[in-house]
C-alpha positions as CSV (number, residue, x, y, z in Angstrom):
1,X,-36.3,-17.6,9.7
2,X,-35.1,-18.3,6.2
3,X,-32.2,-17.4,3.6
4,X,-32.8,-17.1,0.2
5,X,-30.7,-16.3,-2.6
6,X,-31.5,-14.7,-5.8
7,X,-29.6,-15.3,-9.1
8,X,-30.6,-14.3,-12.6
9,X,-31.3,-16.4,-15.4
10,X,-28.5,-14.8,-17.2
11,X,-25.6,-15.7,-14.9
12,X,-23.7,-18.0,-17.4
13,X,-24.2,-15.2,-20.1
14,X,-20.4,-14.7,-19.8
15,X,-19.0,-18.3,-20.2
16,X,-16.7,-19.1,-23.0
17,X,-18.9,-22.7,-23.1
18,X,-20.8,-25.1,-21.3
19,X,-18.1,-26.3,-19.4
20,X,-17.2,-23.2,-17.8
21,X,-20.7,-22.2,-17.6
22,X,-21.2,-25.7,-15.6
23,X,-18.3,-25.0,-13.3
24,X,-19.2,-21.6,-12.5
25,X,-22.9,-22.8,-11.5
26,X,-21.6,-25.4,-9.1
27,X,-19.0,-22.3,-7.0
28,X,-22.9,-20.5,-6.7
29,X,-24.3,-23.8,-5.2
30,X,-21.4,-24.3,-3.2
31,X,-21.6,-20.7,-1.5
32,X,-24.8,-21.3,-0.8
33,X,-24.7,-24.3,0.6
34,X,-22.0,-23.3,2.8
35,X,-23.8,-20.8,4.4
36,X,-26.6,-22.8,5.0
37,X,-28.9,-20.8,2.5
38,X,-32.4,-22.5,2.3
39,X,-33.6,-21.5,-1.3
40,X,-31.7,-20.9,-4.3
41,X,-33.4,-19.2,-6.7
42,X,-33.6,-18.6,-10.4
43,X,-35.6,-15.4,-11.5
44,X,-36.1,-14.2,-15.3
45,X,-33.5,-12.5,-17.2
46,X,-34.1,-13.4,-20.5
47,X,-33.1,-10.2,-22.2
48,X,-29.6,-11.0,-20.8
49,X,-29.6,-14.7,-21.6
50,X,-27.5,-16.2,-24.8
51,X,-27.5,-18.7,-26.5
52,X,-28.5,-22.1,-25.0
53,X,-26.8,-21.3,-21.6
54,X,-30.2,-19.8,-20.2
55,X,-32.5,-20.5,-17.4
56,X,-33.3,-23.9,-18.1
57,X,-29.9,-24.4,-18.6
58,X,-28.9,-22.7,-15.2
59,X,-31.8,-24.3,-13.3
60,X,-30.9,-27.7,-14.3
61,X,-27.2,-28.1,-13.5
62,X,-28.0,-26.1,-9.9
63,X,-30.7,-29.0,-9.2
64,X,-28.3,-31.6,-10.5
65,X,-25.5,-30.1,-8.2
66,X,-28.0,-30.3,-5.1
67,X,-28.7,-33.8,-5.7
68,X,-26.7,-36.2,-3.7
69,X,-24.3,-38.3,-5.7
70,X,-25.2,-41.7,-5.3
71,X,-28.2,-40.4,-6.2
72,X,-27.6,-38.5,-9.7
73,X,-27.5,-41.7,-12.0
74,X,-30.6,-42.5,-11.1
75,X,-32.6,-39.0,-10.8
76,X,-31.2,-37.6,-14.2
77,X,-30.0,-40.2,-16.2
78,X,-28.4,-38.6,-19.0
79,X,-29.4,-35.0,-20.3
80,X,-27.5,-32.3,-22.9
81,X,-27.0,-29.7,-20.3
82,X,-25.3,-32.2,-18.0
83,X,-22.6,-32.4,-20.2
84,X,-19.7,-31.5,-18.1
85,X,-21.1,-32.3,-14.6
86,X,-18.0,-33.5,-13.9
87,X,-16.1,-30.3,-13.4
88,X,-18.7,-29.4,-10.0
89,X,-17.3,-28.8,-7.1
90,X,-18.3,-31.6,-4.3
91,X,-20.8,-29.6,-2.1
92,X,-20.6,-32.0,0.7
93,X,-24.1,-31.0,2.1
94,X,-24.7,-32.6,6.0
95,X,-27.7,-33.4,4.9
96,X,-26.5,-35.2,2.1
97,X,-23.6,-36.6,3.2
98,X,-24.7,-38.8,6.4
99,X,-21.7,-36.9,8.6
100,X,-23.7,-36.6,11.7
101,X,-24.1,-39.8,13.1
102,X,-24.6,-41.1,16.2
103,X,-24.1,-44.9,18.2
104,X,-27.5,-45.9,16.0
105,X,-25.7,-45.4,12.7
106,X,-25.4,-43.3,9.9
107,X,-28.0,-41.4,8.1
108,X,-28.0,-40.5,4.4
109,X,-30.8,-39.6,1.5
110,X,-32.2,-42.8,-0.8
111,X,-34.5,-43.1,-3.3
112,X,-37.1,-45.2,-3.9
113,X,-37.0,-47.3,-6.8
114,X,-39.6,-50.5,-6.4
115,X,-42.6,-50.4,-4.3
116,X,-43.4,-54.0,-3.3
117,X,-46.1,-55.9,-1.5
118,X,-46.7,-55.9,2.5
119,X,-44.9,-52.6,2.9
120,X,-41.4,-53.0,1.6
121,X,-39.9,-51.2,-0.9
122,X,-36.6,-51.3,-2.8
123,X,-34.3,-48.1,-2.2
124,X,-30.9,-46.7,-4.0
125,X,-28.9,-45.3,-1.0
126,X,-25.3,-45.3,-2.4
127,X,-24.8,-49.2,-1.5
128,X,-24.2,-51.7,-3.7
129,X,-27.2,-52.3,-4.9
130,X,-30.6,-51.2,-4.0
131,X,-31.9,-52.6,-0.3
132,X,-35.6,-54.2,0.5
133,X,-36.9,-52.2,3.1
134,X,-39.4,-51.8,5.6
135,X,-42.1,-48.9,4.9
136,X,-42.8,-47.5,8.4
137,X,-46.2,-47.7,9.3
138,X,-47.2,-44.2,9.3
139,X,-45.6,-43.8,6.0
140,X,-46.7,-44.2,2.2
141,X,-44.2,-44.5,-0.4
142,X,-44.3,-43.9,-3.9
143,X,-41.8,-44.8,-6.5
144,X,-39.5,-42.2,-6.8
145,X,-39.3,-40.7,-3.6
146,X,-36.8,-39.7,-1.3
147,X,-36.4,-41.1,2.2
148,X,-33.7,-41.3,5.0
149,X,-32.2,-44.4,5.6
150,X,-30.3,-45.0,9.0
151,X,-27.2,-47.7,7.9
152,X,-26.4,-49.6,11.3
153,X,-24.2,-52.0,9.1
154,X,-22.8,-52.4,5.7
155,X,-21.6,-56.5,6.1
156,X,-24.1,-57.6,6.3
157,X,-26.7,-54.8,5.3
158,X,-28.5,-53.5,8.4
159,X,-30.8,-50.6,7.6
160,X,-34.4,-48.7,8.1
161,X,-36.5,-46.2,7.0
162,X,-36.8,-43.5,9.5
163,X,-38.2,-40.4,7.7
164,X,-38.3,-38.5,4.5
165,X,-35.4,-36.8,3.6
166,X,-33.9,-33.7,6.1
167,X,-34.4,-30.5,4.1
168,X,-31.6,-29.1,2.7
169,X,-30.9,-26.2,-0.3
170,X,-33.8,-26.1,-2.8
171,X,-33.9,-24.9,-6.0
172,X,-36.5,-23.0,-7.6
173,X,-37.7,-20.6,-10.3
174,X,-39.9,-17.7,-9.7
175,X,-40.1,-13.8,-10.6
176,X,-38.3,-11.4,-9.0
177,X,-41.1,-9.6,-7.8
178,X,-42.7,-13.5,-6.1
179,X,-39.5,-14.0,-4.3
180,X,-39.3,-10.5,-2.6
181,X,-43.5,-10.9,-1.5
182,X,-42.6,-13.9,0.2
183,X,-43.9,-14.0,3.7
184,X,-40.6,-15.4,5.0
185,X,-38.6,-13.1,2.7
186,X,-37.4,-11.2,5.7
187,X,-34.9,-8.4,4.7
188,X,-34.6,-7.9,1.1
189,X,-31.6,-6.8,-0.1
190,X,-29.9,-5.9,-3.4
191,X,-26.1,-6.8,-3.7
192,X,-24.7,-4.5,-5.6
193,X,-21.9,-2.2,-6.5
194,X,-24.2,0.9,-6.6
195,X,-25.5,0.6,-3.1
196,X,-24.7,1.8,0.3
197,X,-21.1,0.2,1.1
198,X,-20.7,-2.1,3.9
199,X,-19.5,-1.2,7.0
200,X,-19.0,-3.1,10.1
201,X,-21.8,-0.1,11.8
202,X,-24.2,-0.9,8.7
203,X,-23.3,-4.7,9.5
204,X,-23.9,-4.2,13.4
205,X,-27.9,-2.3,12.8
206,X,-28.2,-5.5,10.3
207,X,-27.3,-8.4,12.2
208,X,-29.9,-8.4,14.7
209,X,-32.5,-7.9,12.4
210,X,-31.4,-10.5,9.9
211,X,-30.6,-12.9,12.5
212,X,-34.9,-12.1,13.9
213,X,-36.3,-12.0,10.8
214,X,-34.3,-13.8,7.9
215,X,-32.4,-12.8,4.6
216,X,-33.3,-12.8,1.1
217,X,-30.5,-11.2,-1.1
218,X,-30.8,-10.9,-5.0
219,X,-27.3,-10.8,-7.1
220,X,-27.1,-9.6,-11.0
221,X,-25.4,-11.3,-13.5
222,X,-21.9,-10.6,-15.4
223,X,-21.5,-7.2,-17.0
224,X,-25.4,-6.6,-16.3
225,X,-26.1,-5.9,-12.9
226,X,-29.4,-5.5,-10.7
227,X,-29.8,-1.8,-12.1
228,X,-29.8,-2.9,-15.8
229,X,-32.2,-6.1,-15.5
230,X,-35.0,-4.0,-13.3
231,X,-34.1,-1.1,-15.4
232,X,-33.1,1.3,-12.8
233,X,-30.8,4.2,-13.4
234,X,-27.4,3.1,-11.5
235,X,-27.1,7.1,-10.3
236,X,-30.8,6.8,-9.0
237,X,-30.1,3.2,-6.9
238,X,-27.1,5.4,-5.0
239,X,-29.0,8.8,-4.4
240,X,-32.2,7.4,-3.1
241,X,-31.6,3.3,-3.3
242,X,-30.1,2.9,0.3
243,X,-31.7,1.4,3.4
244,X,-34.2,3.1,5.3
245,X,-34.1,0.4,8.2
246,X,-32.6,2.5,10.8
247,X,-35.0,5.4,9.9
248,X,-38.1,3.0,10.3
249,X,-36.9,-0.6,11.5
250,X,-40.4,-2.2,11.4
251,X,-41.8,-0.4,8.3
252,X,-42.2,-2.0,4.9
253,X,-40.3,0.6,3.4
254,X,-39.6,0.4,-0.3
255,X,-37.1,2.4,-2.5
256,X,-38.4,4.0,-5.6
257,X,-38.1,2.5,-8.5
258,X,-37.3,-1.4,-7.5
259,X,-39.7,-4.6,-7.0
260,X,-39.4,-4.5,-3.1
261,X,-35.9,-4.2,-1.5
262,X,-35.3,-2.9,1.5
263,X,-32.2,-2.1,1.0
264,X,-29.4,-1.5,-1.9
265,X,-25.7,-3.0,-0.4
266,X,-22.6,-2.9,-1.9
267,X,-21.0,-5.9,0.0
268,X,-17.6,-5.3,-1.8
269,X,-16.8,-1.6,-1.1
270,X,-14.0,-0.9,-2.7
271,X,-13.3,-3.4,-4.6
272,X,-9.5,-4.3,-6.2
273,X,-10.6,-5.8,-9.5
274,X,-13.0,-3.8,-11.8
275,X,-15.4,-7.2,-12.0
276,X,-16.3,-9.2,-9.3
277,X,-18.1,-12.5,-10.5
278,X,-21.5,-13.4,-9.3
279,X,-20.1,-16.3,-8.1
280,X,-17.6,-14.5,-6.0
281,X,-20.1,-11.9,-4.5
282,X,-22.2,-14.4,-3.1
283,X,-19.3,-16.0,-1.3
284,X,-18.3,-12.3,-0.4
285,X,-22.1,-11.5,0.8
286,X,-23.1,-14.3,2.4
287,X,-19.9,-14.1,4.8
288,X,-20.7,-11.2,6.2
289,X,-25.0,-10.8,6.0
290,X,-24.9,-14.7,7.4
291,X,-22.7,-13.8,11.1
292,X,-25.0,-12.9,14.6
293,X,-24.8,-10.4,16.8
């Protein structure tokens, strides 16, 4: 059972510059990290990019943000679009941070950066300086990779390879129409403004379902919505768009005229402001599609 999230490559179409653009991509990785998304991913919108604040440019800062810290000098080194990376909001991933611990020690994500003779290599984990380690027999190391390092003791340095990294949110690029075919894709839904409104009934014949068979939910971008990137009339999403689950709860039921979803949702039902930001619906969506029955 996974979560995926679905973002256009358009979503910093609105920014005033790079900066806000930058800060706005690191609320989306935030929301999704917070509600322990698995995949965050960017699908084509290229009629609705502008300028240089497209795809790659959206891709790169939401990798960058997903990166632990200590590790960020050395992964990316310096690059155009991470101009203003220092306006991201900390994500504070557990499986970044080392927070669960236990009477062993700490663990937290390194990097490898030397690979030496009789199985040791040299590994960035946020100390000092990078540490010779042990490679664990059953593992090979290359340059480059990541690994988790338990840290029994910082004066002196006590510390060992135990695995490769825990997995945490990844971010990828695919079509629209490739995330939605997934095998793991579980419920597909569409957030947006045109589709059946939430209700805590609607909520209650969704739970179980999403919590059996996982969650992947696809979110427009500013002023250009789901509708307008598939090129879907909005009036056709709310006469025949809605969910068909209840109808047929184990069928592969698809609306007409969209790539795959099962459902349309508008997660926001009556909204107060006449825009609500992409980053701000994911926060709004994820609340409610990610509680169990």
């Amino acid at each position: 059972m996974t979560t995926s999230v679905l973002v256009p490559s358009s979503l910093a179409r609105e920014a005033e510059d790079k900066r806000e653009a930058t800060r706005k991509l690191g609320y989306v990785a935030r929301a999704a990290t917070i509600y322990r998304a698995d995949r965050l991913i960017v699908y084509p919108d290229r009629d609705g990019e502008t300028g240089k604040l497209g795809g790659g440019f959206v891709h790169t800062v939401l990798r960058y943000a997903t990166t632990p810290p200590h590790l960020r000098k050395e992964i990316w080194g310096k690059r155009d679009e991470l101009e203003y990376v220092g306006v991201l909001p900390p994500l504070r991933a557990t499986s970044q941070t080392g927070s669960e611990s236990d009477d062993s020690g700490s663990k937290r994500q390194g990097i490898v950066t030397e690979v030496g003779p009789d199985q040791r290599v040299r590994v960035n984990c946020g100390l000092q300086h990078p540490i010779s380690l042990n490679v664990p027999s059953e593992m090979a190391l290359a340059e480059g990779e990541r690994v988790t390092v338990r840290i029994s003791s910082r004066r002196p340095v006590r510390a060992k390879i135990v695995d490769k990294p825990t997995q945490g949110l990844s971010i990828e690029q695919t079509d629209l129409s490739a995330a939605l075919s997934r095998e793991d894709a579980g419920v597909r839904i569409a957030a947006s403004r045109f589709g059946e409104p939430l209700t805590v009934g609607k909520l209650e014949t969704l739970a179980g379902r999403l919590e059996r068979d996982g969650l992947t939910v696809a979110f427009g971008a500013p002023e250009r919505g789901l509708p307008a990137i598939l090129g879907i009339d909005a009036d056709a999403v709310q006469k025949d768009g809605v969910a068909r689950l209840d109808a047929a709860d184990d069928a592969d039921v698809e609306p007409n005229g969209d790539p795959g979803f099962d459902l349309w949702l508008n997660t926001v039902p009556n909204q107060g402001s006449d825009v609500v930001r992409t980053e701000e619906a994911l926060f709004a969506t994820l609340a409610s599609l990610t509680l169990r029955a």
